[in-house]
C-alpha positions in Angstrom: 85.4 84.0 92.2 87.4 84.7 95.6 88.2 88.2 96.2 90.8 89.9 98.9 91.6 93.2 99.5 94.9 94.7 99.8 95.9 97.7 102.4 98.9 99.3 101.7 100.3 102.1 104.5 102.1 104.4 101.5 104.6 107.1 102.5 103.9 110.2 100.9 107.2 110.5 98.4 106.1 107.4 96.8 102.0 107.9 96.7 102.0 108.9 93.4 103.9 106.1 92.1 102.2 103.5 93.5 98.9 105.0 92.3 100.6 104.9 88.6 101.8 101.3 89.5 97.7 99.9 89.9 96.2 102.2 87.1 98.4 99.9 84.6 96.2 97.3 82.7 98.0 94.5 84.1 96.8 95.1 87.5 93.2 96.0 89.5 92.0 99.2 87.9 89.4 99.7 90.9 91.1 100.9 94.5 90.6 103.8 96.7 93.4 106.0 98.2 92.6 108.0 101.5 95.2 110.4 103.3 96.1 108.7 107.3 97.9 108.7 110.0 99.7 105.6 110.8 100.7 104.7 114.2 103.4 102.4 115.5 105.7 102.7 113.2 109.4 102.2 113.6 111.7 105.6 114.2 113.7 105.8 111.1 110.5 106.1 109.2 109.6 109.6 110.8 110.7 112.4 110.4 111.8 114.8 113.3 107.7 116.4 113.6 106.1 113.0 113.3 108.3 111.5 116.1 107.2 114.2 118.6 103.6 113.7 117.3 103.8 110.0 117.6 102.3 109.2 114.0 103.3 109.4 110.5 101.8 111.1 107.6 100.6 107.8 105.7 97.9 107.1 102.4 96.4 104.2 103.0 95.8 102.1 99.4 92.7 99.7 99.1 92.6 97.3 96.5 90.2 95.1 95.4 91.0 92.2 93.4 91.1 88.3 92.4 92.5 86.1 95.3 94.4 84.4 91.8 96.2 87.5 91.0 97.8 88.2 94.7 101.1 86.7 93.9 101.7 88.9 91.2 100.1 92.3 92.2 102.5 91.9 95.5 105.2 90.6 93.1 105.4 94.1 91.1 105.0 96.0 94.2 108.1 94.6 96.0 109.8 94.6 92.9 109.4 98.6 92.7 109.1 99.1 95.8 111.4 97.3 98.2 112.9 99.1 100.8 110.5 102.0 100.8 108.9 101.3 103.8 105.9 100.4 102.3 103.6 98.0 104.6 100.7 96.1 103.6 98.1 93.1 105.1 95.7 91.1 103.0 91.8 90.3 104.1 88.8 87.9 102.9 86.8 89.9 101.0 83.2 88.3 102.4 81.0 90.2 99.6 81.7 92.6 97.1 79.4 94.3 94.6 77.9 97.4 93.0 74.5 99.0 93.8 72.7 100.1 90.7 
């Protein structure tokens, strides 16, 4: 089975519902969250301290999960999310597994 994995660049007002969004049973019910900084983003997306700083507060959302489901799991996320500034790219996933 082909796997890809999701990166999502998540503001912080909307972290926690995007976390709710993947833990429901329709979607991947593995994927890490990390706190980031995110660089290059466009002004109106920082506020006043991140502007002088040059970077925005960020989590940064990995998923992994089916390359069959990617329609969908980006489906529900626009759905919910569009206009939120949300940004996202998709990757190969070469090999995936768990150590035991």
């Amino acid at each position: 089975m082909s796997e890809l994995c999701l990166t999502l660049l998540c503001p912080p007002v909307i972290e926690e519902k995007l976390l709710d969004l993947l833990l429901l049973p329709a979607t991947p019910t593995i994927f890490t969250s990390t706190p980031t900084a995110a660089h290059g983003l466009a002004h109106e997306y920082l506020d006043q301290t991140e502007q002088v700083l040059g970077w925005a507060r960020a989590t940064k959302v990995q998923v992994i999960f089916a390359a069959a489901d990617k329609a969908a799991l980006l489906q529900a996320i626009r759905q919910q999310f569009a206009g939120a500034g949300l940004r996202y790219w998709v990757t190969t996933v070469v090999e995936a597994g768990e150590i035991a």
